[in-house]
C-alpha positions in Angstrom: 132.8 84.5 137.8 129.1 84.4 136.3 126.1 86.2 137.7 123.0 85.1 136.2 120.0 87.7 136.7 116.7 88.2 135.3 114.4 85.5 136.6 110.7 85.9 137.6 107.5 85.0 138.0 105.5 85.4 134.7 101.9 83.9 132.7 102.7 81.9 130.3 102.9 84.0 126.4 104.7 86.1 128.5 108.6 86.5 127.8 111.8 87.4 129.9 115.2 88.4 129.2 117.9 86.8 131.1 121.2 88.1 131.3 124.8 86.8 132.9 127.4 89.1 133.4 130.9 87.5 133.5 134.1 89.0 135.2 137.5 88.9 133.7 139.5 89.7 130.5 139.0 86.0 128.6 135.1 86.7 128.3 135.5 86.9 124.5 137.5 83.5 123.9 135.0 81.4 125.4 132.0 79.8 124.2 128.9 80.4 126.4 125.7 78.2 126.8 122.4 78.5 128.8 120.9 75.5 131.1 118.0 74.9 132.7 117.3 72.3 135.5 114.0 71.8 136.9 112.8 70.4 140.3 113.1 66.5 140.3 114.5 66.5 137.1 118.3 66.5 135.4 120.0 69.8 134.1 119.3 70.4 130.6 120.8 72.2 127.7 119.1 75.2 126.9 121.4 77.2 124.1 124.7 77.7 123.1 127.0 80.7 121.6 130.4 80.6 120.1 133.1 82.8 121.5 132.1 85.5 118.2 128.7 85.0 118.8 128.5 83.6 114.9 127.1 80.4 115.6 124.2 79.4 118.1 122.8 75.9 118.8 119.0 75.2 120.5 117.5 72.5 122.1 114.7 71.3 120.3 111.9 72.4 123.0 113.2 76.2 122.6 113.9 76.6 119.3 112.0 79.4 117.6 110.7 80.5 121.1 114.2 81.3 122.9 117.4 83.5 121.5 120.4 83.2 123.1 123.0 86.3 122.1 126.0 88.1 123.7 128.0 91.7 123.9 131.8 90.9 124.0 132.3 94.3 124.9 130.1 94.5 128.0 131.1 90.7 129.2 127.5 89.6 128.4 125.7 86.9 127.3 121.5 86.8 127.0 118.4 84.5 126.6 115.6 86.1 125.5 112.6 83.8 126.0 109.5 84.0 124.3 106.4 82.5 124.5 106.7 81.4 127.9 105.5 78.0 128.8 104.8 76.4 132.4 107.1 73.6 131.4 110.1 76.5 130.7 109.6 77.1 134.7 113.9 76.0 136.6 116.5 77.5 137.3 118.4 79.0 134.8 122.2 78.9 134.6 124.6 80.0 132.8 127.8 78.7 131.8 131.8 79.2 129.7 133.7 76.7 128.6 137.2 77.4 127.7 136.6 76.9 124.4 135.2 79.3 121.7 133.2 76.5 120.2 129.5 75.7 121.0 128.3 72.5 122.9 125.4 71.7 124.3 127.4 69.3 127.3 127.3 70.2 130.1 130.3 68.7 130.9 132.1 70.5 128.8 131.6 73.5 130.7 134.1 74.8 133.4 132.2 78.1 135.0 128.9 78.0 136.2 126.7 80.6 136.9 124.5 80.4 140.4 121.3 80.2 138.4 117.9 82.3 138.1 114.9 81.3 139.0 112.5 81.1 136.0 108.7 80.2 136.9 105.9 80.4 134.5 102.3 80.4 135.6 99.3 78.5 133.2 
């Protein structure tokens, strides 16, 4: 189970810190990614961390702005977002794949979050 938290209403320049807290014992084997999905508009891959939290993988329209990191020991992964932008405004979800790889498909995801509302104002 995921439990994404952390969501608000903010100006854009402004940042946030996301977190999703994931139950069980497995939490360190699997690779974790953030997606976003705003109104009218398909889910889109945000970021991505491997099980060890070694690797990490953007999508071009975050990169340098968002960092996506994790705590093994408290079942934790994070997006800190900076330099908000009205185009960053969805919801926000979480995700594990059973995998300790990175991906940025969606599909390849098994767990899912039930997402954080994210709204930046201009």
């Amino acid at each position: 189970q995921l439990q994404a938290s952390g969501g608000g209403l903010v100006q854009a320049g402004d940042s946030l810190r996301l977190s999703c807290a994931a139950s069980g014992r497995t939490f360190n084997t699997y690779g974790m990614g953030w997606f976003r999905q705003a109104p009218g508009m398909e889910r889109e891959f945000v970021a991505t961390i491997s099980a060890s939290g070694g690797t990490t993988f953007y999508a071009d329209s975050v990169k340098g702005r968002f960092t996506i990191s994790r705590d093994n020991a408290k079942n934790t992964v994070y997006l800190q977002m900076n330099t908000l932008k009205p185009e960053d405004t969805a919801v926000y979800y979480c995700a594990a794949r059973r995998n300790p790889n990175t991906s940025n498909y969606a599909s390849n995801y098994v767990y899912w979050g039930q997402g954080t509302q994210v709204t930046v104002s201009s």
